[in-house]
C-alpha positions in Angstrom: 0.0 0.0 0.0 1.5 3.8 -1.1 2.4 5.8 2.2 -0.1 8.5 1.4 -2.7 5.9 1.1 -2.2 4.9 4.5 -1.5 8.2 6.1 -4.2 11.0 5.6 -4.1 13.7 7.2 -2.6 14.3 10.4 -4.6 15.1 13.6 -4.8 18.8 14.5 -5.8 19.3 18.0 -5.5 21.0 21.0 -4.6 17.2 22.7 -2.5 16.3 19.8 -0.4 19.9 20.1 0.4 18.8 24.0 0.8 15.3 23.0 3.8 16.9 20.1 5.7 18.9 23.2 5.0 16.8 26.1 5.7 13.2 24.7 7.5 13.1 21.6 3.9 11.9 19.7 2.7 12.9 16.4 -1.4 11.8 15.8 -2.5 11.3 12.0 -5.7 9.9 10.9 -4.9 7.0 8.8 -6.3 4.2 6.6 -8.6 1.6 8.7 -7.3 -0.9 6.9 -3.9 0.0 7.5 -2.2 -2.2 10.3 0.5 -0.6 12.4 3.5 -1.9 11.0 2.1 -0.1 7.7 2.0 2.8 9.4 4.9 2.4 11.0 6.8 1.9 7.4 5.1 4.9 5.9 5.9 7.2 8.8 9.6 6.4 8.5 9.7 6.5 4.7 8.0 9.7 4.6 9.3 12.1 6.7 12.7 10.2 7.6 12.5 9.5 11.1 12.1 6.4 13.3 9.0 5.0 15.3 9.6 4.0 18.6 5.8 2.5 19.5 2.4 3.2 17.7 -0.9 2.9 19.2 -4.6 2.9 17.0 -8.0 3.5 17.8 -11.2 4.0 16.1 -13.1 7.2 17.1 -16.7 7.6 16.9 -16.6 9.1 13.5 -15.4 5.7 12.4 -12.0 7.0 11.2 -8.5 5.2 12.7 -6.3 7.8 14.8 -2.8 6.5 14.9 -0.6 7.9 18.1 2.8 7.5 16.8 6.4 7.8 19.5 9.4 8.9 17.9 12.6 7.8 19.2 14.0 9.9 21.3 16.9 11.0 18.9 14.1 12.6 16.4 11.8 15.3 17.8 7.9 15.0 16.2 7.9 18.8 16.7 10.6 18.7 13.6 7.7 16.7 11.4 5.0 19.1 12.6 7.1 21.8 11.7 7.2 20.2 8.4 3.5 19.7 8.0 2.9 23.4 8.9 0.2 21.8 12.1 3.1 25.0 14.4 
């Protein structure tokens, strides 16, 4: 599956702006069919980093949230830099 099948859009929230600074954690919405070492791939092949631990949920909307850790040697505030979400 192509990376930006599996990744949509990433998550733009208050919680998901703490969860950037506090915890190393970048949230997209991603594919529901996607399983996490998809994700995991496509997060690494995309923006060049690497994923410590990924953790997936299905909100009420019916859309899969992805919660994805960095490593500690790669900051997720560099990627949301990137994406333009501060």
């Amino acid at each position: 599956m192509d990376s930006f099948k599996i990744l949509k859009h990433p998550h733009l929230s208050e919680k998901a702006v703490g969860l950037i600074e506090r915890e190393n954690k970048i949230v997209f919405i991603v594919d529901r069919k996607a399983n996490k070492k998809q994700i995991k791939e496509a997060i690494e092949k995309t923006f060049e980093v690497k994923v410590d631990k990924i953790n997936t949920e299905i909100t009420f909307k019916g859309e899969k949230k992805a919660y994805i850790k960095l490593k500690p040697e790669f900051k997720a505030m560099d990627v949301a830099t990137k994406l333009g979400m501060v």
